[in-house]
Every structure is written in C-alpha cells, then in structure tokens.
PASEBA-1860 file (N, C-alpha, C; in nm, 3 decimals):
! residues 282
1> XXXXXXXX> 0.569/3.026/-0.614/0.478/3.021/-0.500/0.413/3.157/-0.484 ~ 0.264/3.169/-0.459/0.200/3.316/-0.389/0.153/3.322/-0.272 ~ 0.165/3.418/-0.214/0.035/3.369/-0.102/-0.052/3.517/-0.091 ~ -0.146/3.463/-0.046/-0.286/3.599/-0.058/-0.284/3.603/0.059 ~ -0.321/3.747/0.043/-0.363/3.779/0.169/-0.513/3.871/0.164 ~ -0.680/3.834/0.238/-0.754/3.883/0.161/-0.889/3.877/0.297 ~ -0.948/3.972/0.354/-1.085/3.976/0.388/-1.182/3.870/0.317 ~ -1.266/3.821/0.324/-1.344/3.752/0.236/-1.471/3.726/0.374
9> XXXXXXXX> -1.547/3.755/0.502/-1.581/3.761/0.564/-1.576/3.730/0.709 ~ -1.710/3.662/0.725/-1.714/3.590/0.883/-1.746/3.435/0.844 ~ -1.662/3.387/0.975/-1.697/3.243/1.035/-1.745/3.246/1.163 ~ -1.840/3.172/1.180/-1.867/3.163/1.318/-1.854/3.051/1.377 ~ -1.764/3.126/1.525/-1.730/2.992/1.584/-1.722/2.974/1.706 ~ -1.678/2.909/1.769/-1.741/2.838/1.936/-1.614/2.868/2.021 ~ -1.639/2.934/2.165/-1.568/2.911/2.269/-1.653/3.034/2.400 ~ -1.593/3.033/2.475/-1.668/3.109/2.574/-1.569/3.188/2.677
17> XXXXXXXX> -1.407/3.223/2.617/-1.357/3.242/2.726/-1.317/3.392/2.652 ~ -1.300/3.427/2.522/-1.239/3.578/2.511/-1.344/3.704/2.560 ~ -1.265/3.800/2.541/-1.356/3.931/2.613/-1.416/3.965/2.470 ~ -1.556/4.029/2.552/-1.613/4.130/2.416/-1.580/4.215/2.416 ~ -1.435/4.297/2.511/-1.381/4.471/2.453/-1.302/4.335/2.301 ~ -1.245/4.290/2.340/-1.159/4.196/2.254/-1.226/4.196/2.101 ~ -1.368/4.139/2.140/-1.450/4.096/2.034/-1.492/4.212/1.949 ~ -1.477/4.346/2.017/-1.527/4.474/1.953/-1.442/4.481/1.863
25> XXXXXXXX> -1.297/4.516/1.934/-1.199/4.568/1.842/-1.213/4.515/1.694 ~ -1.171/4.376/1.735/-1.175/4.291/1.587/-1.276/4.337/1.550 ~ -1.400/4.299/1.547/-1.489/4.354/1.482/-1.488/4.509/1.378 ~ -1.431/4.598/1.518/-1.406/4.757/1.383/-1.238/4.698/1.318 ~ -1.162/4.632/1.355/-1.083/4.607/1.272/-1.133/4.557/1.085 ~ -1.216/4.503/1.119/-1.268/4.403/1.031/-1.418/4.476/0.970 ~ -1.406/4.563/0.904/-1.537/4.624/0.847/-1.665/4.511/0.793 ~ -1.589/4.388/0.745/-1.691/4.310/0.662/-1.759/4.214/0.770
33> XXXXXXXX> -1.700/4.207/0.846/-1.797/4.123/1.004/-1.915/4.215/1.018 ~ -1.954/4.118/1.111/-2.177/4.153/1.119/-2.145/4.193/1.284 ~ -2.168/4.320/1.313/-2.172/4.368/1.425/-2.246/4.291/1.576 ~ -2.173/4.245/1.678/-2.227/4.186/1.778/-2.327/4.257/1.839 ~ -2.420/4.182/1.854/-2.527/4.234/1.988/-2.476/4.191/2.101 ~ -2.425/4.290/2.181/-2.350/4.192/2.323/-2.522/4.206/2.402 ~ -2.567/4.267/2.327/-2.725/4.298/2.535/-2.758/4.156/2.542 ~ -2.788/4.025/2.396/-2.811/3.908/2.432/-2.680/3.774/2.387
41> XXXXXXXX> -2.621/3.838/2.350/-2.488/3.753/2.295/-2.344/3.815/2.318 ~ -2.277/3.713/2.306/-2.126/3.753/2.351/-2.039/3.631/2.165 ~ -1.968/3.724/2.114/-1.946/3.678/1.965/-1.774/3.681/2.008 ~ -1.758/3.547/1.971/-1.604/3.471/2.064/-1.478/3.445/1.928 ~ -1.403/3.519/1.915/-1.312/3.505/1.811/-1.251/3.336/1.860 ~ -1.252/3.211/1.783/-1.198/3.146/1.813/-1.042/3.088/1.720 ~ -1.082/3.128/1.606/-0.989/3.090/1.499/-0.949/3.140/1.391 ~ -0.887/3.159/1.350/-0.872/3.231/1.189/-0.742/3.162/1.087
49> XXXXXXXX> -0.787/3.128/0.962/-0.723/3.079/0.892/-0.677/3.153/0.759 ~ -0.587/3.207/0.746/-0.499/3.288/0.635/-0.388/3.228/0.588 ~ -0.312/3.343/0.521/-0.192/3.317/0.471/-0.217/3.219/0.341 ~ -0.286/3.200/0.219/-0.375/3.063/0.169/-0.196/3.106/0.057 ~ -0.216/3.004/0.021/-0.035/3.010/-0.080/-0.097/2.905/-0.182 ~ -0.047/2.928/-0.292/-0.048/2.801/-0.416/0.064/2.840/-0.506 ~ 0.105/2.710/-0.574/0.209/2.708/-0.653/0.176/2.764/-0.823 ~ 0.354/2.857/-0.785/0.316/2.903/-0.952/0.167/3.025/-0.972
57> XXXXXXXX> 0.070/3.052/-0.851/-0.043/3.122/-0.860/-0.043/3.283/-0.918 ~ -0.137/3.325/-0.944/-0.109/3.465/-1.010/-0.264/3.534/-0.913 ~ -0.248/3.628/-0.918/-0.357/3.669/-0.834/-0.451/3.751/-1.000 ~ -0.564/3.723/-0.970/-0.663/3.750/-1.135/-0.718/3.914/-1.096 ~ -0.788/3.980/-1.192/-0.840/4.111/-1.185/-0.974/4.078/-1.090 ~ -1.002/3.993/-1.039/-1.130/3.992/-0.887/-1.029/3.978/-0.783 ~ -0.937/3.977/-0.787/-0.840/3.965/-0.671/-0.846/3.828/-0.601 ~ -0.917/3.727/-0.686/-0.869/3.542/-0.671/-0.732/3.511/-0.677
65> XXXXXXXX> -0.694/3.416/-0.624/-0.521/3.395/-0.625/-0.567/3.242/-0.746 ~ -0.491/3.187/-0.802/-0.500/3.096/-0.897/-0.429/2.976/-0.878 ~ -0.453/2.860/-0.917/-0.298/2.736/-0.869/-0.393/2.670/-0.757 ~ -0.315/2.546/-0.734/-0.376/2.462/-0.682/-0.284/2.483/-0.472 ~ -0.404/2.488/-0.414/-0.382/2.526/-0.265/-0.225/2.407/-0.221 ~ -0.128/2.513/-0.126/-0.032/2.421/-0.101/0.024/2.488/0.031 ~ -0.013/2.568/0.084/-0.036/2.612/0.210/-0.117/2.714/0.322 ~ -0.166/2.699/0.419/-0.216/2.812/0.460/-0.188/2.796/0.626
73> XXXXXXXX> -0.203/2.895/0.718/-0.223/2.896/0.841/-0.346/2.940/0.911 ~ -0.338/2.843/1.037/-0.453/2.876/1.104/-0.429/2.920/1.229 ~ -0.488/3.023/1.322/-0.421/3.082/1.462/-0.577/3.002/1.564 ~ -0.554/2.923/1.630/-0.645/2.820/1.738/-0.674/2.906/1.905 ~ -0.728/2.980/1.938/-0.744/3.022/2.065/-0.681/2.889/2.174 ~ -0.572/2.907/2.235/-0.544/2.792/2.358/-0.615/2.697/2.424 ~ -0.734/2.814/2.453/-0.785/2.678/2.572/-0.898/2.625/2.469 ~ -0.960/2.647/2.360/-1.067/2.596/2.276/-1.002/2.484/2.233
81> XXXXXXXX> -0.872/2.465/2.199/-0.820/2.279/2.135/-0.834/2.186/2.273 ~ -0.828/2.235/2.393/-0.858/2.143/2.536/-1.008/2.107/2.529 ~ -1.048/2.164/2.478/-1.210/2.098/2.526/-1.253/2.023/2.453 ~ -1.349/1.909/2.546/-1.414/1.778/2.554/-1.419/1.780/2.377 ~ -1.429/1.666/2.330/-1.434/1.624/2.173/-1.629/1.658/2.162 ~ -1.703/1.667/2.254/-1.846/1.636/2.262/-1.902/1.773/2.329 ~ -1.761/1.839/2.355/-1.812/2.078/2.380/-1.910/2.076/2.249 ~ -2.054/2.183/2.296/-2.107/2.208/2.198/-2.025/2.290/2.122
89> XXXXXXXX> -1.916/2.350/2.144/-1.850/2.428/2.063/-1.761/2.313/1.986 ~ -1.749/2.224/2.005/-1.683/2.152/1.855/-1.554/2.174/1.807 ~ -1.458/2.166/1.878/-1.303/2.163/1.887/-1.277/2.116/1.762 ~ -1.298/1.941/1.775/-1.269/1.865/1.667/-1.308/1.877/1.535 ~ -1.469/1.893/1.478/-1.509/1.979/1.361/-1.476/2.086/1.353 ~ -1.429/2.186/1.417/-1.403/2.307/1.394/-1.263/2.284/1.315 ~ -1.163/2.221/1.389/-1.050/2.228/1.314/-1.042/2.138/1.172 ~ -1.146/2.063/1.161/-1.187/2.009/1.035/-1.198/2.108/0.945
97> XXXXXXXX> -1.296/2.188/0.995/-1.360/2.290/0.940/-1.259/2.398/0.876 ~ -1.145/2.413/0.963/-1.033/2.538/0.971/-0.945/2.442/0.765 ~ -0.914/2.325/0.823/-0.865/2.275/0.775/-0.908/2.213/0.609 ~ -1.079/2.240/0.578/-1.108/2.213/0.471/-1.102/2.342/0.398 ~ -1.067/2.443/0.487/-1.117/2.632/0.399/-0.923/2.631/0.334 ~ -0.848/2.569/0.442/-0.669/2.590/0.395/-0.722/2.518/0.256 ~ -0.757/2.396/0.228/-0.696/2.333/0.120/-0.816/2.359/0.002 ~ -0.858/2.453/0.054/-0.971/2.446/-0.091/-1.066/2.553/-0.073
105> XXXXXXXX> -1.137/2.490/0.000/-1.297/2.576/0.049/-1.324/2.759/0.065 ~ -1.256/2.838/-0.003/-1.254/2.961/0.035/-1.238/3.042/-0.071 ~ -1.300/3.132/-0.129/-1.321/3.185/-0.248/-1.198/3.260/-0.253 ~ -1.109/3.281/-0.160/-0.966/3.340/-0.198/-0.915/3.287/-0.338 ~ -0.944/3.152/-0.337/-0.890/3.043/-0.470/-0.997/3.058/-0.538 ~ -0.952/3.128/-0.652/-1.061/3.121/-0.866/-1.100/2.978/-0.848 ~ -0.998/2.855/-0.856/-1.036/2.768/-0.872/-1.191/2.693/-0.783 ~ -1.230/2.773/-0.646/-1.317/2.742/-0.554/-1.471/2.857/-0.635
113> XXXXXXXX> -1.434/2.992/-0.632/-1.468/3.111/-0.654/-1.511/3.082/-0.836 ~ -1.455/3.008/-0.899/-1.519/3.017/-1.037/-1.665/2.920/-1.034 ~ -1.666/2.856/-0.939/-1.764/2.768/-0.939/-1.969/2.800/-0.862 ~ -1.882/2.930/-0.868/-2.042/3.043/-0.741/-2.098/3.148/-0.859 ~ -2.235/3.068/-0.853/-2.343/3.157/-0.937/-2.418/3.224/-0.845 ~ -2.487/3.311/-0.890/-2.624/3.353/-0.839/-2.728/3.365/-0.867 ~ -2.842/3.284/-0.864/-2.933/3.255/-0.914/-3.024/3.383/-0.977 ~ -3.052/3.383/-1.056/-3.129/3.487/-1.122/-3.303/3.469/-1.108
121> XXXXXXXX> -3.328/3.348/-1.089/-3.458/3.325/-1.048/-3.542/3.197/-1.003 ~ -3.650/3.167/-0.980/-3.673/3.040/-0.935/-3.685/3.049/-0.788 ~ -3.698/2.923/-0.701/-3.710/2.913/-0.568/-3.600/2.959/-0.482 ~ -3.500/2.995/-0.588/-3.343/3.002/-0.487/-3.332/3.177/-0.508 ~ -3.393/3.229/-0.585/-3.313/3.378/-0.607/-3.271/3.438/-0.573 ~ -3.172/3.513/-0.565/-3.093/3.545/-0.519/-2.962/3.475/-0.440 ~ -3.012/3.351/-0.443/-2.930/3.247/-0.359/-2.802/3.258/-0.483 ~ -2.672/3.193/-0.380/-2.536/3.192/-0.407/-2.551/3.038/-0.456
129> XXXXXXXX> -2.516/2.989/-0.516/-2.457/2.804/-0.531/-2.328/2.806/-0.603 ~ -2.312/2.680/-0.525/-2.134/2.613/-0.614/-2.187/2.540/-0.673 ~ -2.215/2.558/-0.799/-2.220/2.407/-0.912/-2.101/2.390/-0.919 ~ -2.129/2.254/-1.013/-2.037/2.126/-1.017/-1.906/2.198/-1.163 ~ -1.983/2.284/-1.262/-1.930/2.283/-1.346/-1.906/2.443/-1.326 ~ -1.773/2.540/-1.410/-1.793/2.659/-1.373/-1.844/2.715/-1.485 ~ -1.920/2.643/-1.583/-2.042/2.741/-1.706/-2.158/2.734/-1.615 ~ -2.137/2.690/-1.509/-2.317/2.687/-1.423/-2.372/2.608/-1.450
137> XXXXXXXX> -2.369/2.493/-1.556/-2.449/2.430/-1.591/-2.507/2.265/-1.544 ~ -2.427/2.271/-1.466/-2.394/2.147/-1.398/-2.465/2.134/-1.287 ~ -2.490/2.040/-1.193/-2.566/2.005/-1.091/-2.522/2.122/-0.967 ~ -2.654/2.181/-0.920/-2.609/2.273/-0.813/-2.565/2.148/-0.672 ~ -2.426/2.192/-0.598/-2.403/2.089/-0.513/-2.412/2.144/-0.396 ~ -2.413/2.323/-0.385/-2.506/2.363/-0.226/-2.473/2.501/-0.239 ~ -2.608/2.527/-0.161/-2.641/2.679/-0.136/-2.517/2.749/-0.033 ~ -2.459/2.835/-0.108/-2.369/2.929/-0.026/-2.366/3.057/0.012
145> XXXXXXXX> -2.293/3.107/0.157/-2.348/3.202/0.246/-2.347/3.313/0.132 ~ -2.364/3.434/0.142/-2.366/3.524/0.085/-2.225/3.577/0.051 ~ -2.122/3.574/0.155/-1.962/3.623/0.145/-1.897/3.527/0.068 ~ -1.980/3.409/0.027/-1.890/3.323/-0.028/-1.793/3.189/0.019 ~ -1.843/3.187/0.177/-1.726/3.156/0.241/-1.763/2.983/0.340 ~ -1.875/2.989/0.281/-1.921/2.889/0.429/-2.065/2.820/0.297 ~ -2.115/2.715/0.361/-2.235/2.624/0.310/-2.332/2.723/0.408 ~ -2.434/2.756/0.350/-2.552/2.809/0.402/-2.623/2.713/0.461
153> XXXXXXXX> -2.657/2.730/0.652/-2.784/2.658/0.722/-2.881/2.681/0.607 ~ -2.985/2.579/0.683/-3.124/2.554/0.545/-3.147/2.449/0.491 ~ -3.263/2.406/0.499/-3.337/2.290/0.451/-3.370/2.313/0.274 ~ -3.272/2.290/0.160/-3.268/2.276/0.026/-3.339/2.210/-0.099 ~ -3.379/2.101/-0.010/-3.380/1.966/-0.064/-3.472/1.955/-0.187 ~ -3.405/1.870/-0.293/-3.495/1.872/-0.407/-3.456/2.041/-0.488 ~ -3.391/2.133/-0.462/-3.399/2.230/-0.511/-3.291/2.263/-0.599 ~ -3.248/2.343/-0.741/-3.144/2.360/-0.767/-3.123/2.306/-0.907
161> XXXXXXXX> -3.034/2.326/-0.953/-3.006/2.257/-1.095/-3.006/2.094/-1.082 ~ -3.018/1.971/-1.113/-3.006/1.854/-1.073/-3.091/1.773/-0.977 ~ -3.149/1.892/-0.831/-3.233/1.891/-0.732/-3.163/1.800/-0.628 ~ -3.041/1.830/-0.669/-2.910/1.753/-0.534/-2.878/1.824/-0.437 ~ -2.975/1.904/-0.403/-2.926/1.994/-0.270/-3.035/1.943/-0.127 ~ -2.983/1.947/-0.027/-3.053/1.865/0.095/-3.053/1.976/0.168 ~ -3.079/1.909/0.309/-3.054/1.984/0.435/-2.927/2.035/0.448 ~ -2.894/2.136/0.489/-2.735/2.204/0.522/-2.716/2.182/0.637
169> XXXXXXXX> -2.801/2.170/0.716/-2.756/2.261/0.868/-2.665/2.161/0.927 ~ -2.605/2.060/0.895/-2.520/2.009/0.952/-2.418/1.922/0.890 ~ -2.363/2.018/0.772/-2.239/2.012/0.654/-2.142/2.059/0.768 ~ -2.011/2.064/0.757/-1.888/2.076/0.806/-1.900/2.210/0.795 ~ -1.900/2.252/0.649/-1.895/2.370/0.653/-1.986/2.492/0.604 ~ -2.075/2.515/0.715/-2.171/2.588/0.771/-2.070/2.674/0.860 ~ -2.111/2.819/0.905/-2.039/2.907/0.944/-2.066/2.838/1.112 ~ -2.136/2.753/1.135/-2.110/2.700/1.306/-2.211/2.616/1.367
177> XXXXXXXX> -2.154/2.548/1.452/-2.266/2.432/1.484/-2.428/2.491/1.521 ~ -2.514/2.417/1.443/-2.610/2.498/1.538/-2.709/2.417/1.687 ~ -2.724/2.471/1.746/-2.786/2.433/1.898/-2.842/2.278/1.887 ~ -2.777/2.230/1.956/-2.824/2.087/1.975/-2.767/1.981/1.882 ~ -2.644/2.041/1.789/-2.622/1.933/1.697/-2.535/1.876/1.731 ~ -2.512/1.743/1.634/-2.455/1.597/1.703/-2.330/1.700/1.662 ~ -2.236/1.671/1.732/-2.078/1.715/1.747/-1.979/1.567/1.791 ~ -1.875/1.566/1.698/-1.786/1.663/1.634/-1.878/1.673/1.477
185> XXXXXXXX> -1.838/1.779/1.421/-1.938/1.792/1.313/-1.876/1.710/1.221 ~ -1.921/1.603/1.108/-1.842/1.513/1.015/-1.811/1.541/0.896 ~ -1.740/1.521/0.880/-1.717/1.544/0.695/-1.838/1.503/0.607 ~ -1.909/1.595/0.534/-2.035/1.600/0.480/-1.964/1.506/0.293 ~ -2.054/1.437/0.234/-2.036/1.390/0.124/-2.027/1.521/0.018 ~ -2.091/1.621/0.044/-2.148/1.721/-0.007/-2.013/1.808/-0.027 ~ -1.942/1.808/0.128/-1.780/1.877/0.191/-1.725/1.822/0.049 ~ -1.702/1.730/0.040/-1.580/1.639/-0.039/-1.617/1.701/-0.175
193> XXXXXXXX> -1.749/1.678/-0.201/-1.797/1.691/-0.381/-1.720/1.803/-0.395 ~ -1.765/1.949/-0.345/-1.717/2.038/-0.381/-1.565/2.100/-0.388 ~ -1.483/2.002/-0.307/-1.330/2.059/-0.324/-1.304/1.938/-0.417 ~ -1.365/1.862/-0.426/-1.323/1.740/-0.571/-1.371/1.810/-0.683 ~ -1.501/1.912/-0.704/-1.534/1.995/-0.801/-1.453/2.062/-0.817 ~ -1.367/2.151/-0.785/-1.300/2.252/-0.755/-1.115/2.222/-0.783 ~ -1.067/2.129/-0.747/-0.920/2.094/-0.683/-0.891/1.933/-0.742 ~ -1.036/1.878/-0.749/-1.016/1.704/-0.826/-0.869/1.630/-0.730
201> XXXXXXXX> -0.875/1.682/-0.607/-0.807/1.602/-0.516/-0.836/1.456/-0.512 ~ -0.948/1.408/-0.495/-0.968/1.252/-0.501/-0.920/1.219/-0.625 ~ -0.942/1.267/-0.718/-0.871/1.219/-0.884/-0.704/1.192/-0.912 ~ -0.671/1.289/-0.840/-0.499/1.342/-0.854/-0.417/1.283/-0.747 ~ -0.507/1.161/-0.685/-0.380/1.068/-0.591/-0.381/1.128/-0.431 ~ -0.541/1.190/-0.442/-0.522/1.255/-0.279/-0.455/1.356/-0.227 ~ -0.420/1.416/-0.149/-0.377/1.541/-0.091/-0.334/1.494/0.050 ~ -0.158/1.468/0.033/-0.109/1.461/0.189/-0.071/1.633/0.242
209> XXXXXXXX> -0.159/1.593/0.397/-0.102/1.738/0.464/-0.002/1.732/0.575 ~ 0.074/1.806/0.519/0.194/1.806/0.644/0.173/1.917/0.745 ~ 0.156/1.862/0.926/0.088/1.951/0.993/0.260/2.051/1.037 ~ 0.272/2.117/1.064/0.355/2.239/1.118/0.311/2.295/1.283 ~ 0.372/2.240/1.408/0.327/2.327/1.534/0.384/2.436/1.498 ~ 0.378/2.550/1.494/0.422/2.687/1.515/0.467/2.761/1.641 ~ 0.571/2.748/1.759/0.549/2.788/1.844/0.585/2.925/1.851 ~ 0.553/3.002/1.802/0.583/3.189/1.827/0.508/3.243/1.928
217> XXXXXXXX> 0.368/3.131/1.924/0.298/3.196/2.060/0.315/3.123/2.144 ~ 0.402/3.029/2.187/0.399/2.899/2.286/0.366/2.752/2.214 ~ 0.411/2.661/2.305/0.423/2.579/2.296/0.269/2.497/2.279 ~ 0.243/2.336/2.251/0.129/2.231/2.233/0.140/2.130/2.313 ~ 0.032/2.143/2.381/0.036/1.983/2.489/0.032/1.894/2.375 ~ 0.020/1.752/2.411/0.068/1.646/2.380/-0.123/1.596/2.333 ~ -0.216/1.655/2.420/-0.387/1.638/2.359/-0.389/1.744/2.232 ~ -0.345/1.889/2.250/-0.377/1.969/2.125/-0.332/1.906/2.016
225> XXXXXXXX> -0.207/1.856/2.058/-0.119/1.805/1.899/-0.221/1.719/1.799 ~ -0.228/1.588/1.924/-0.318/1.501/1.884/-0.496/1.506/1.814 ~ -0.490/1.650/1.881/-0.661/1.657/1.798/-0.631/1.759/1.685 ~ -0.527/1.802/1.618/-0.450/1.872/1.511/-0.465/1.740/1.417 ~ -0.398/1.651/1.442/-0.315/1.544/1.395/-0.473/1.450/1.349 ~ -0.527/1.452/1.462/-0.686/1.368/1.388/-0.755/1.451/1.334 ~ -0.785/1.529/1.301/-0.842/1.644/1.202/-0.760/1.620/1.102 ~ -0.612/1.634/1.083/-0.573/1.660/0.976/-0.565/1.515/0.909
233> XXXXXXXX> -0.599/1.355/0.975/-0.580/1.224/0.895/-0.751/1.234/0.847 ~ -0.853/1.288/0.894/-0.953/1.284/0.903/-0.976/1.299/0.739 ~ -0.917/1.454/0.718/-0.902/1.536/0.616/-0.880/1.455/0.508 ~ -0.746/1.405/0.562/-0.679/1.360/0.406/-0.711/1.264/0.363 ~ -0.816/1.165/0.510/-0.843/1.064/0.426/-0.955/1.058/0.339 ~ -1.058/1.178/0.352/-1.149/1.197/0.305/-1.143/1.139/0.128 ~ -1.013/1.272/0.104/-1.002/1.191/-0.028/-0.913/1.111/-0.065 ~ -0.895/0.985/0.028/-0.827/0.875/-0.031/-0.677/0.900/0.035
241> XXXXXXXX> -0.609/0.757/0.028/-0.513/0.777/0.071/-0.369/0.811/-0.034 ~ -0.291/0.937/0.014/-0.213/1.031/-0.062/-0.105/0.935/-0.126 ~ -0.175/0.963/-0.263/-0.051/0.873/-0.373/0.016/0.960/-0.474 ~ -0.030/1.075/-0.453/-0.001/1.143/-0.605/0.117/1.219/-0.536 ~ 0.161/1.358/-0.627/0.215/1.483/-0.569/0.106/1.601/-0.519 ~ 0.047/1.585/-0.485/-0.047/1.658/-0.415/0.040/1.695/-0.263 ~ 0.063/1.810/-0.206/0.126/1.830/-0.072/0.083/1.962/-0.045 ~ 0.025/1.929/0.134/0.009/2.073/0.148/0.041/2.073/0.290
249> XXXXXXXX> 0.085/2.211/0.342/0.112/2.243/0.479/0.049/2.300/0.517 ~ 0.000/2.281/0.641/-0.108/2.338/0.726/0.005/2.387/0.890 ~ 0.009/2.480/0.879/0.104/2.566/0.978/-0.032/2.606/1.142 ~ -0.002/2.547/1.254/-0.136/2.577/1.318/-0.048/2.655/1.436 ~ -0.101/2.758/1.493/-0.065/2.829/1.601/-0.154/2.880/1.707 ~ -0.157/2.874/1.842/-0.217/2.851/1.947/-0.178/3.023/2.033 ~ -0.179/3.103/1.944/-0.187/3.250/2.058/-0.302/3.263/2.177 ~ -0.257/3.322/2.326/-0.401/3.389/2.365/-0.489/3.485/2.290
257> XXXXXXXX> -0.593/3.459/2.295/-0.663/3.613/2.246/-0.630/3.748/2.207 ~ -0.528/3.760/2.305/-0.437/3.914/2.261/-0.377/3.843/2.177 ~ -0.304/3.792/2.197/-0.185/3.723/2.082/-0.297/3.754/1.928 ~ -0.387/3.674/1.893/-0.486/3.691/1.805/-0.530/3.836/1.750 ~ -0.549/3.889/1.841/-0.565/4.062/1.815/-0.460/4.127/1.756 ~ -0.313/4.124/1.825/-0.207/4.202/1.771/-0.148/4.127/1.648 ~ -0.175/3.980/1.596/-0.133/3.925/1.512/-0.224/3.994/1.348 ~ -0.353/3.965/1.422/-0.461/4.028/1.326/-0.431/4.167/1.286
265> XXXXXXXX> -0.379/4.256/1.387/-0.297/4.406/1.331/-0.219/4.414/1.249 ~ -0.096/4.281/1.278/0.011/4.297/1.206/0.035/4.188/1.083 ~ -0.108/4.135/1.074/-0.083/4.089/0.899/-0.193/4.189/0.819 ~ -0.116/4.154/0.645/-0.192/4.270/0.630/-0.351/4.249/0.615 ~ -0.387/4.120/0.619/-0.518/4.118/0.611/-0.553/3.945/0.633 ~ -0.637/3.876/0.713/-0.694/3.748/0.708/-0.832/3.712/0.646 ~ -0.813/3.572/0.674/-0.945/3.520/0.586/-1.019/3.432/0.724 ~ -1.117/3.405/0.695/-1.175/3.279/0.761/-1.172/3.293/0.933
273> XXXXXXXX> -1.219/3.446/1.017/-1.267/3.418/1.136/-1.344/3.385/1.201 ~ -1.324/3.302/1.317/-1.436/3.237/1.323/-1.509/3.256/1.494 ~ -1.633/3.275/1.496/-1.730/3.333/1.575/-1.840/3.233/1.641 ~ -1.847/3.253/1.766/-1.986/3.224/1.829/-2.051/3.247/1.835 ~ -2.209/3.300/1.848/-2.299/3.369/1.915/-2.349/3.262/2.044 ~ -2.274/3.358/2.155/-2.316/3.270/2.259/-2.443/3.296/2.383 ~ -2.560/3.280/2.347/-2.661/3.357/2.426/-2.582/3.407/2.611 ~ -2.585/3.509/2.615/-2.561/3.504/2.742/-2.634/3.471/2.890
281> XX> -2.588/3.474/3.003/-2.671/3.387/3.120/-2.729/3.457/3.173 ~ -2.884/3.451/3.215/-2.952/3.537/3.255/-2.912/3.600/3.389
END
C-alpha cells in the first residue's frame, strides 16, 4: 500500500459561512492557490480531499504515485453537507465531485496524469487535454485546467483530436458550479470516459466504495450521512454495479473551519481544495 501526499492546486468551491482571516491563512499556507480578492469576493474553503493511497504503488521521478486508487480522504466543512440539495453551492455534486478526484480524477495518480498533453498548436494551444490513449493519439475527451486538476469551463465543441469535446461548463468536474447552473451537478458521460480511460473501472467489474464516518472532529447527523451515502451509490453506480475486486475507501470527516486549518498544518501536504468566489453584498 502507498499513500501520497502532494499540492497539485485549487478547487473551487461553495459555502458562505468561513472567515476570510481563515481564507488568507490557507491561502499563504498554500503557495499554489490564486490569491483572493476579498474588496469584491470572499473565497470559502469548503473541502479538501487527500491522503490518495493505491495498492502495491511506487511514487515515479514526476512525483505521480502509481497502482490503481484504493483510498483517499475528504475533510467536508459542517454546516455545507446541511444545505438544501438545490444551494447554489451544491452540497450533493460537490461531494460527487470530492468523490470522483478520491478514485481517479487527480493527477496525483500516473495512471490519470499519463493521459495530459499539451497542445503544441491549432485552436487549443497551449490547452491541457486528457486523451483517451497515453501516446496522445487517441480522441481528445476534454480540455483540462491548467494544474491538472479539474475539466476546464468553456464551450469546446467540435475541437480536438476526434472533435469529441463539447461544452464544459457543466461537467462534474469543473473547479465549481457556475452562476445559475442546474444543481446538484450530474455525473457528466465525459466524468465516466475519463476515469474508464484511465482506471478501466467499468471494464474490471466496477468499483465498490466503502464509505468510513471519521469522527475525530465530531460526530454526523443522520441527513449528512445520507447525502455521503447518495453521492457515494451515485458514484459507484456510474460504473456499473460492483462485481469485480475493485474496493475503495472513502474516509469523510466533518471539522469546523479551524478544525480544517490546523488539520491542513498538520498533514504534510493536501490535494484537491476546494473554493468559492462568492461576490460579496453590496
């Protein structure tokens, strides 16, 4: 078993209740985050998902961990799993979201990370893509953020190796809902291709996840559990229902904000935080 531990950027994600001294810190904690403008926004740590583990893995000379994903944790701000399934902040996709980066989606894993070119020229240049194949040669299946870490917002369509790339702006995993979109955000066809590119979970008998409450920071009402628990059947059913040896644990923990801060001190490093930009009220 390994587990990584690794910066790899920002997520942005939804809630409205932590402080921005809060939001600073992290921020200089975290050199590779994009500095908040608080004069028109307030940037809301809601989640972060680390600890990524695979079996048998070796960590490679880019500092990728290797092996097929078999655990990770995610830390949930408290009061963000209480809100409405239909909060523009997106409780329910979000933890979709938390939950597709554990089992695949996050360039921590070669196996995710071998599959990101960069275009050398054409309409995309400079653009990031995950093709299908990792010689590049294969159908581009979507434009990715620059850190590697998230599906890039953006209208694609027709573009790319194959010309299988569409609209993004409302894939699962995009770094955050954007204004006005239908919520909870859904599992994108696009979501699936690429951790089936990557992991061939739909091939290998599916991927059962075993959820883990964590209580070190407190305890789970009986609604958080439950919107854990539908995220995570959501997940697995995506690819099919779990026949193979495919198993993974998803460990979820519910600190306050501080809790989040001093946890973030005392590992040696996370992946996958996730951010709002929340215009503030005039």
């Amino acid at each position: 078993m390994k587990t990584f531990w690794s910066w790899t950027g920002n997520h942005v994600l939804r809630d409205r209740r932590a402080s921005r001294v809060l939001c600073l810190v992290l921020v200089a904690a975290a050199a590779a985050l994009v500095q908040p403008s608080l004069s028109a926004a307030e940037e809301i740590v809601l989640a972060a998902t680390f600890n990524y583990t695979t079996v048998n893995g070796s960590v490679n000379a880019d500092g990728n961990i290797s092996g097929k994903p078999i655990a990770a944790t995610t830390f949930f701000d408290r009061d963000f799993l209480d809100l409405p399934t239909n909060d523009p902040d997106d409780p329910l996709g979000t933890a979709r979201h938390e939950l597709f980066h554990g089992i695949g989606f996050a360039r921590a894993y070669n196996s995710f990370f071998s599959h990101l070119f960069q275009k050398p020229s054409g309409p995309l240049t400079g653009e990031i893509v995950f093709n299908e194949l990792t010689n590049g040669l294969g159908n581009d299946l979507a434009v990715i953020t620059p850190v590697g870490t998230h599906i890039a917002p953006g209208d694609f369509t027709g573009l790319g190796i194959g010309g299988l790339l569409q609209n993004q702006n409302y894939f699962l995993m995009t770094p955050g809902p954007i204004p006005n979109a239908p919520v909870p955000y859904a599992i994108d066809a696009v979501d699936r291709s690429i951790l089936n590119a990557a992991f061939n979970w739909a091939g290998t008998g599916g991927i059962k996840i075993n959820v883990v409450f964590d209580t070190t920071f407190g305890g789970f009402t009986a609604a958080e559990m439950a919107r854990i628990n539908l995220a995570r059947d959501n997940v697995q059913a995506a690819f099919g229902n779990p026949t193979g040896d495919n198993v993974f644990t998803w460990t979820v923990q519910v600190p306050e904000p501080s809790g989040i801060l001093l946890a973030g001190f005392g590992l040696g490093g996370m992946i996958s935080w996730h951010w709002r930009r929340r215009q503030l009220a005039a």
